[in-house]
N, CA, C and O of each residue as an XYZ file, in Angstrom:
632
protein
N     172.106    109.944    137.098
C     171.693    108.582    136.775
C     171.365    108.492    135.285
O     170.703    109.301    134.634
N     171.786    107.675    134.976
C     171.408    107.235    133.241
C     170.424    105.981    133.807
O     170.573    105.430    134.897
N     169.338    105.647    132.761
C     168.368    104.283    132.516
C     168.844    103.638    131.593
O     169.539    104.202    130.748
N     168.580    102.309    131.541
C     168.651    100.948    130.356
C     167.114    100.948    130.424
O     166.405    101.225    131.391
N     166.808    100.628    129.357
C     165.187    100.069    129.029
C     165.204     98.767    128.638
O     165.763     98.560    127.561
N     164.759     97.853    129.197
C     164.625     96.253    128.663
C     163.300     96.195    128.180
O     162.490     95.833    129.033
N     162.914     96.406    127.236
C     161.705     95.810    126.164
C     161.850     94.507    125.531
O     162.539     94.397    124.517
N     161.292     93.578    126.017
C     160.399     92.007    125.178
C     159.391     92.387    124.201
O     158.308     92.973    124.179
N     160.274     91.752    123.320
C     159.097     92.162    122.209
C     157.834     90.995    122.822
O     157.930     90.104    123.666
N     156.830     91.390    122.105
C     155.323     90.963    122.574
C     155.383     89.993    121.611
O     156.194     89.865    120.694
N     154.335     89.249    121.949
C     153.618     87.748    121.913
C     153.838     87.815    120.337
O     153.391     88.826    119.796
N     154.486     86.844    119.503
C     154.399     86.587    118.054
C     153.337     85.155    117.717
O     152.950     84.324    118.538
N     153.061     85.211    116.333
C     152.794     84.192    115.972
C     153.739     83.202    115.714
O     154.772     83.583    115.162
N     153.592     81.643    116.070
C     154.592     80.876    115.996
C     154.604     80.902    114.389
O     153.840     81.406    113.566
N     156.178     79.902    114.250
C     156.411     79.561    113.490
C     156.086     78.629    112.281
O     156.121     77.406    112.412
N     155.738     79.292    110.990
C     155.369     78.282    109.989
C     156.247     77.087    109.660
O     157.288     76.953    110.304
N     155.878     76.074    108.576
C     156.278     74.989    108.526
C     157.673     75.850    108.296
O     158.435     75.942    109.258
N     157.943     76.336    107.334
C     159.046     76.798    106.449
C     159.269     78.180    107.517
O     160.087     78.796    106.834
N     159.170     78.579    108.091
C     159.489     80.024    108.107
C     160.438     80.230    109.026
O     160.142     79.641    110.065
N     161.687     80.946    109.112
C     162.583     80.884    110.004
C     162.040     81.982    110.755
O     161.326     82.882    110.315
N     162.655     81.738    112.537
C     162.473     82.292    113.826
C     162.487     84.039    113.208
O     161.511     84.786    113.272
N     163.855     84.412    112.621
C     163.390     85.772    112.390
C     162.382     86.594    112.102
O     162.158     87.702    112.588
N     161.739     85.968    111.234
C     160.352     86.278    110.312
C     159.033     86.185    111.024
O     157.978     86.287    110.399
N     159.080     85.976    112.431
C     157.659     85.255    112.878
C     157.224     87.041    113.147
O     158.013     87.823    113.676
N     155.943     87.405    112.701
C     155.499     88.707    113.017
C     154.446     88.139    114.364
O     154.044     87.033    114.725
N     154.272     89.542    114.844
C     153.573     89.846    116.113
C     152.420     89.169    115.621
O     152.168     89.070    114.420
N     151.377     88.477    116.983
C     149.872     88.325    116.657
C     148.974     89.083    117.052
O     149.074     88.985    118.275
N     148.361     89.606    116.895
C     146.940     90.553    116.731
C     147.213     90.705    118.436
O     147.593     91.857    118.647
N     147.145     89.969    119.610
C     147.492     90.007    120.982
C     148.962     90.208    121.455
O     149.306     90.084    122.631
N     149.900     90.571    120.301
C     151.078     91.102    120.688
C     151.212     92.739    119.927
O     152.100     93.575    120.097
N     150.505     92.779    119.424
C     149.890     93.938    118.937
C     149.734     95.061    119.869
O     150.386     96.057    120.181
N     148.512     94.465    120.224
C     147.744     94.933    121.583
C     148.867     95.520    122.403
O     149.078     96.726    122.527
N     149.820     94.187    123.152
C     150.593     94.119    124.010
C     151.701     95.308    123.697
O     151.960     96.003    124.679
N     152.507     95.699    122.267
C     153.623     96.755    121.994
C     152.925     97.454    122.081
O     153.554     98.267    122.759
N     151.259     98.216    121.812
C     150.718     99.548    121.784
C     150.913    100.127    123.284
O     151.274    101.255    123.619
N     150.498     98.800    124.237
C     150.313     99.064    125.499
C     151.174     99.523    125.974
O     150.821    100.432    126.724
N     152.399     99.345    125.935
C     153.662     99.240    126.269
C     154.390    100.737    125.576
O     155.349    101.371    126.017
N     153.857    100.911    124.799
C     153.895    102.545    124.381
C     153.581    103.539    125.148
O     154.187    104.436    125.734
N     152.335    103.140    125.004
C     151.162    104.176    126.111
C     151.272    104.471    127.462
O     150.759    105.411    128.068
N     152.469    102.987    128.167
C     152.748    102.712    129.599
C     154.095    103.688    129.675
O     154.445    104.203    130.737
N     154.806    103.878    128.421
C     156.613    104.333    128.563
C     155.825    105.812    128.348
O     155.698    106.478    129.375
N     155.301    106.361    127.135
C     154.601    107.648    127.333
C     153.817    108.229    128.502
O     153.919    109.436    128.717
N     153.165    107.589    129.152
C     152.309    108.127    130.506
C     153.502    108.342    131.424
O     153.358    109.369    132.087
N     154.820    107.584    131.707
C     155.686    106.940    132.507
C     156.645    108.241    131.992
O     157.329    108.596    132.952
N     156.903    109.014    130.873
C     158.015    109.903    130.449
C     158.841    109.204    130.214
O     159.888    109.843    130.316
N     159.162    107.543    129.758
C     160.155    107.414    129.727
C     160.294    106.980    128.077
O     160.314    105.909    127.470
N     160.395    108.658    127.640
C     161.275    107.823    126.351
C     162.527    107.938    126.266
O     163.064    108.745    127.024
N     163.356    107.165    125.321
C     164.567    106.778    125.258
C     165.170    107.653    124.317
O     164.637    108.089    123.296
N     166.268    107.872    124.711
C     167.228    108.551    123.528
C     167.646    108.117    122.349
O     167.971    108.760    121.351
N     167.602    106.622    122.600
C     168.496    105.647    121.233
C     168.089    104.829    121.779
O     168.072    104.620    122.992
N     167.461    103.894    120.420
C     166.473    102.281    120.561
C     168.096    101.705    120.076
O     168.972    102.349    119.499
N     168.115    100.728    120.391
C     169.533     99.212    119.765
C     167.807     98.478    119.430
O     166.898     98.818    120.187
N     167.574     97.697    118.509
C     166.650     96.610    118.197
C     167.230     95.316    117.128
O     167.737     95.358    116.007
N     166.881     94.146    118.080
C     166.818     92.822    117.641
C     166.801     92.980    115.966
O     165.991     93.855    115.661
N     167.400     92.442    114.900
C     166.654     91.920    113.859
C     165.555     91.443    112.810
O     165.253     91.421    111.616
N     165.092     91.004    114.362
C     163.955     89.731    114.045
C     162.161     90.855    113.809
O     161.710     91.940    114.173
N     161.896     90.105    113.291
C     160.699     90.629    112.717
C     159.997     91.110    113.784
O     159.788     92.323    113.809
N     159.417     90.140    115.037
C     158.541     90.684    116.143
C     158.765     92.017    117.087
O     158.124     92.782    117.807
N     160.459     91.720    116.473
C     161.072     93.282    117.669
C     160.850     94.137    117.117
O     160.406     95.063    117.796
N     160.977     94.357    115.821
C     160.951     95.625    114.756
C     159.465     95.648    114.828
O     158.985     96.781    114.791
N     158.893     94.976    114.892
C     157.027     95.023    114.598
C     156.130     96.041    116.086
O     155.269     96.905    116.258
N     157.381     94.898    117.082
C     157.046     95.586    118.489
C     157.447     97.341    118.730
O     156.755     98.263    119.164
N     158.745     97.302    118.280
C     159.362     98.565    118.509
C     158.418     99.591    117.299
O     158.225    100.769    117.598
N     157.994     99.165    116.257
C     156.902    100.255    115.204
C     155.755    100.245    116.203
O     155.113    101.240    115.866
N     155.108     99.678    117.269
C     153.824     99.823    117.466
C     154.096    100.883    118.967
O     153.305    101.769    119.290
N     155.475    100.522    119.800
C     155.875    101.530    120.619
C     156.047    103.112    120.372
O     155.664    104.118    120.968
N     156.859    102.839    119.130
C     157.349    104.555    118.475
C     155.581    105.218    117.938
O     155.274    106.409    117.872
N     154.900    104.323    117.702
C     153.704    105.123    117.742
C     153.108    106.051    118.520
O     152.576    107.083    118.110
N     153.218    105.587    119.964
C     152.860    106.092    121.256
C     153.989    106.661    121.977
O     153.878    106.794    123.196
N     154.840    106.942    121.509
C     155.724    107.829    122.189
C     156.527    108.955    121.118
O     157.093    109.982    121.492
N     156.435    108.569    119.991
C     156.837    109.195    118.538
C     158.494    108.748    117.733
O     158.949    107.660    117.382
N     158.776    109.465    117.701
C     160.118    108.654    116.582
C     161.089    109.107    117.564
O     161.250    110.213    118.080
N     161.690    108.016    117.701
C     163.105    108.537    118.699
C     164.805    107.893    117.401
O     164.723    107.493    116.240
N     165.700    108.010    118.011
C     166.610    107.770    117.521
C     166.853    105.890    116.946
O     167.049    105.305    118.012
N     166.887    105.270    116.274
C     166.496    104.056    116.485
C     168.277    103.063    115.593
O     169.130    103.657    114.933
N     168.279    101.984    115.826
C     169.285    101.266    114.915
C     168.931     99.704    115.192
O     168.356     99.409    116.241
N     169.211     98.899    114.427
C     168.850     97.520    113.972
C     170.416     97.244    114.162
O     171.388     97.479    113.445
N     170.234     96.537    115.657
C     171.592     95.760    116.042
C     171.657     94.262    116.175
O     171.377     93.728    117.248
N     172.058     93.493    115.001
C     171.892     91.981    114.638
C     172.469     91.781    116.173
O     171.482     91.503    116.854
N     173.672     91.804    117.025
C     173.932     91.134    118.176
C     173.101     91.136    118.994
O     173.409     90.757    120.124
N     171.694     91.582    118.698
C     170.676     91.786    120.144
C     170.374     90.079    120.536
O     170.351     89.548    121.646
N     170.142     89.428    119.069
C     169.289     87.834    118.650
C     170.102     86.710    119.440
O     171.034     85.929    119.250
N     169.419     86.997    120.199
C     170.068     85.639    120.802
C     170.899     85.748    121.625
O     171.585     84.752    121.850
N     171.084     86.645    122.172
C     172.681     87.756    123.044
C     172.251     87.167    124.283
O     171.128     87.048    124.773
N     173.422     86.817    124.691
C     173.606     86.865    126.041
C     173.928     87.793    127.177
O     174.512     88.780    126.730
N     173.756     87.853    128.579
C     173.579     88.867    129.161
C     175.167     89.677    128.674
O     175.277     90.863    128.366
N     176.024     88.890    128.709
C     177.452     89.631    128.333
C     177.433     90.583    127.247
O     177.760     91.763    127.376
N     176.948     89.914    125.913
C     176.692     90.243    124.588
C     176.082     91.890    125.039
O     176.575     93.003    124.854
N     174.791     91.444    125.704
C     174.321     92.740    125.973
C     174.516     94.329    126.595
O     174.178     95.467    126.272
N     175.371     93.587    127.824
C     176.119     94.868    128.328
C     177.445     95.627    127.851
O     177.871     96.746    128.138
N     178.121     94.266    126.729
C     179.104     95.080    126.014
C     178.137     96.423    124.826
O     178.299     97.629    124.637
N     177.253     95.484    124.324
C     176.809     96.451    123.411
C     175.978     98.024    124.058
O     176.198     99.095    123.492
N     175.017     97.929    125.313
C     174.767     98.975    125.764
C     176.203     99.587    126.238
O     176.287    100.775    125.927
N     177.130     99.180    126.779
C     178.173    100.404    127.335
C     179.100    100.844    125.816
O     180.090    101.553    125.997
N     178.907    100.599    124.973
C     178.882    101.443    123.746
C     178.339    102.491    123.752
O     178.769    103.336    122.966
N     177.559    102.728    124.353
C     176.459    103.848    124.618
C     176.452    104.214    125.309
O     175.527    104.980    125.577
N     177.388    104.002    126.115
C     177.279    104.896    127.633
C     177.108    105.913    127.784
O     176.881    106.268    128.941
N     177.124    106.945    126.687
C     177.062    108.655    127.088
C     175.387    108.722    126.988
O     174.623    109.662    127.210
N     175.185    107.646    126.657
C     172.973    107.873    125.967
C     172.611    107.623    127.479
O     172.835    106.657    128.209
N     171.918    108.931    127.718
C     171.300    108.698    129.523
C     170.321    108.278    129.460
O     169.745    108.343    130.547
N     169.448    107.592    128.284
C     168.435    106.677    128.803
C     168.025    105.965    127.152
O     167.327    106.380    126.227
N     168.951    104.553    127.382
C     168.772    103.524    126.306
C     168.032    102.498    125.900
O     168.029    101.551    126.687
N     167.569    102.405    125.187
C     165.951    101.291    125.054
C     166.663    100.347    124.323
O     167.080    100.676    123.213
N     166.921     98.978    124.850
C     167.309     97.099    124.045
C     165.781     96.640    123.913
O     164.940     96.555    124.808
N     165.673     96.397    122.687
C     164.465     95.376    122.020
C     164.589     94.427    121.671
O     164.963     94.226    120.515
N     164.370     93.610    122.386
C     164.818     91.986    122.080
C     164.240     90.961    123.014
O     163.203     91.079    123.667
N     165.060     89.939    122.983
C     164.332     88.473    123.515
C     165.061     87.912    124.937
O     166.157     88.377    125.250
N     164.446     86.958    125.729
C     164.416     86.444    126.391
C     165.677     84.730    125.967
O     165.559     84.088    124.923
N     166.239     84.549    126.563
C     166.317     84.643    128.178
C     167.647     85.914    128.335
O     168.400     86.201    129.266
N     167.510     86.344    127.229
C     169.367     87.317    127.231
C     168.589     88.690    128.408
O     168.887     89.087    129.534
N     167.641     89.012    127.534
C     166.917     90.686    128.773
C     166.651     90.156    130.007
O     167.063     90.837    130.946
N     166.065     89.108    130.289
C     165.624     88.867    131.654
C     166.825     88.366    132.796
O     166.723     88.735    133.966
N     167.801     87.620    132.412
C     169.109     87.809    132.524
C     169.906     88.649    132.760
O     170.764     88.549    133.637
N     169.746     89.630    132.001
C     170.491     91.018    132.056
C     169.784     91.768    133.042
O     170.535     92.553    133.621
N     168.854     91.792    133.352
C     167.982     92.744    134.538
C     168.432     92.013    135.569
O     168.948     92.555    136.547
N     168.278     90.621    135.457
C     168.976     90.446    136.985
C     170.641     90.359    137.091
O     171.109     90.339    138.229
N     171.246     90.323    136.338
C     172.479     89.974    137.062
C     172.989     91.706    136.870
O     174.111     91.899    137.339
N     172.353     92.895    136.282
C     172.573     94.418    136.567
C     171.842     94.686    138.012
O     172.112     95.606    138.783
N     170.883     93.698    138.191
C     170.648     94.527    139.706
C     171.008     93.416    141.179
O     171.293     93.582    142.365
N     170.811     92.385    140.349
C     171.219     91.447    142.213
C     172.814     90.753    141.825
O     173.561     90.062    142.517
N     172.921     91.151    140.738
C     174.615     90.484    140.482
C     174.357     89.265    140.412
O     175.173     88.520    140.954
N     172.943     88.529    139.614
C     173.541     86.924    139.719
C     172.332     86.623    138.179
O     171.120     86.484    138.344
N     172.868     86.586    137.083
C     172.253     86.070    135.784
C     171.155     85.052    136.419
O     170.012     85.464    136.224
N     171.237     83.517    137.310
C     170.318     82.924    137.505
C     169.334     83.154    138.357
O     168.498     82.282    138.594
N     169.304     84.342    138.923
C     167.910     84.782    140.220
C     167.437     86.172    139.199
O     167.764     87.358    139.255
N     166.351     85.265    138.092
C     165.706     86.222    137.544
C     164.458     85.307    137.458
O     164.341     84.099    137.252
N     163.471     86.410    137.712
C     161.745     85.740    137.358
C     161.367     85.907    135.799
O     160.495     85.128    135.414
N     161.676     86.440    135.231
C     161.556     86.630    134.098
C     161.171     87.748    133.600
O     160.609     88.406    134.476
N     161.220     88.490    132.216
C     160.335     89.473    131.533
C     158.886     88.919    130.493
O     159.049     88.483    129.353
N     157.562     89.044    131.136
C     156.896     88.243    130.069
C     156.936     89.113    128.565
O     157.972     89.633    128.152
N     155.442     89.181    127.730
C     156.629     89.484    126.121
C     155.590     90.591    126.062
O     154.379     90.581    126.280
N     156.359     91.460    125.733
C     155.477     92.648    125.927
C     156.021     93.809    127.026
O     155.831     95.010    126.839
N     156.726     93.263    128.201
C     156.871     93.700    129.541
C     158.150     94.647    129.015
O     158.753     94.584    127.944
N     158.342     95.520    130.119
C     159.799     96.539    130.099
C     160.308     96.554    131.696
O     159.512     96.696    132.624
N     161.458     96.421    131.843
C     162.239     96.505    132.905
C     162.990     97.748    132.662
O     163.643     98.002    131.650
N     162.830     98.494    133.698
C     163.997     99.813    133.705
C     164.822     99.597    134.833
O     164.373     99.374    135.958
N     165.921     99.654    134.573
C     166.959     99.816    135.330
C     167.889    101.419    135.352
O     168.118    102.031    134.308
N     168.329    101.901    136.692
C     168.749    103.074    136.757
C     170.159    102.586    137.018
O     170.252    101.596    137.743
N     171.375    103.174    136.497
C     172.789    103.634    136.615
C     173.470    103.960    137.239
O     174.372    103.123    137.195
N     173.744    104.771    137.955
C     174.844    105.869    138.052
C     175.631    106.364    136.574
O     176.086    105.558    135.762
N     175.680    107.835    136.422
C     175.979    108.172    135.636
C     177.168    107.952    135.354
O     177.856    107.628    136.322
N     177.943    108.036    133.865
C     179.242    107.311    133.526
C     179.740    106.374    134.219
O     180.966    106.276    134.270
N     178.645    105.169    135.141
C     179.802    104.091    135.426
C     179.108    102.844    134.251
O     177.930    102.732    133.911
N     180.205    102.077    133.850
C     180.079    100.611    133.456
C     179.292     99.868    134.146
O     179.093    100.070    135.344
N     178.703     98.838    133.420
C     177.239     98.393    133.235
C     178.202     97.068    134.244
O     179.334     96.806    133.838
N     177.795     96.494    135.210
C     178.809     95.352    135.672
C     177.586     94.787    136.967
O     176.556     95.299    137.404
N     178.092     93.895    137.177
C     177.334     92.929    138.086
C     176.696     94.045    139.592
O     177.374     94.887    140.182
N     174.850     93.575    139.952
C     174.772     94.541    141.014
C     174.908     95.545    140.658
O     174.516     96.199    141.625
N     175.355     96.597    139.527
C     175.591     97.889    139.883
C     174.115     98.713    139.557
O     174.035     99.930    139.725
N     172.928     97.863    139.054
C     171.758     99.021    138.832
C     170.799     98.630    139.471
O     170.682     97.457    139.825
N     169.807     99.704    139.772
C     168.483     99.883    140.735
C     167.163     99.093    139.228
O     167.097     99.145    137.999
N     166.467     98.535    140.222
C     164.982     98.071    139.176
C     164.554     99.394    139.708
O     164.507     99.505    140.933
N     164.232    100.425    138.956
C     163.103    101.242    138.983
C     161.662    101.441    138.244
O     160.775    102.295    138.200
N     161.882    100.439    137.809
C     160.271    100.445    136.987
C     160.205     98.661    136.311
O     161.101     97.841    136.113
N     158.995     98.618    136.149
C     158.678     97.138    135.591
C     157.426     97.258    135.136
O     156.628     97.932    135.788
N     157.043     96.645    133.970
C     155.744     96.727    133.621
C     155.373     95.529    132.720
O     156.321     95.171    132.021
N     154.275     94.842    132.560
C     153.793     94.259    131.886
C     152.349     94.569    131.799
O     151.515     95.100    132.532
N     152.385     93.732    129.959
C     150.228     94.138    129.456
C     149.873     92.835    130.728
O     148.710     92.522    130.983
């Protein structure tokens, strides 16, 4: 079995008058929320072989406060995370298919999407990931990432 890791980045501060969506950094309670979420994947053993991370300021902010609590893993800044759709997403993890356990840092509604239509085969019967939360999903080893084909084995939120 190989894992996907679905990490939401945690709670940001909204947006200034001027400031574009990328730029919004974490708030002092999304803070909190990526440390936690460290401490939950470290207690849990599950660190990842290779992070893919969002762009955007809160993911990179989120994913620095994770690698704290679990230590430096392999990491890359993948602009297609922003805004990706569940498709977007599973082309880019089965790029990776040989990585037996891959961590996506990014946003909603593309991760919460992607957890469900990898495990019940249907993009619209998902409850959501709140921000902060991680969904693990398990594999089968070397198969393609495709509708239904993965187990929820773990879920967590702060």
């Amino acid at each position: 079995m190989r894992e996907l890791i679905l990490l939401r980045h945690a709670h940001a501060e909204p947006a200034g008058q001027s400031q574009a969506d990328l730029d919004r950094p974490l708030s002092a309670e999304g803070l909190a929320e990526a440390e936690a979420a460290g401490r939950w994947l470290a207690e849990k053993k599950l660190i990842p072989d290779c992070v893919l991370c969002s762009p955007s300021r809160r993911t990179r902010e989120t994913l620095e406060a994770v690698l704290g609590a679990i230590g430096y893993v392999e990491q890359r800044i993948e602009p297609s995370i922003y805004d990706a759709t569940p498709g977007t997403l599973i082309s880019l993890a089965d790029t990776h298919i040989e990585v037996e356990r891959l961590m996506l840092v990014g946003h909603n509604p593309g991760l919460e999407r992607l957890a469900a239509l990898l495990h019940s085969g249907q993009s619209g019967d998902y409850r959501g990931i709140p921000p902060g939360g991680v969904a693990v999903l398990s594999v089968p080893a070397g198969t393609a990432l495709e509708p239904g084909v993965a187990q929820l084995s773990e879920f967590w939120w702060p």
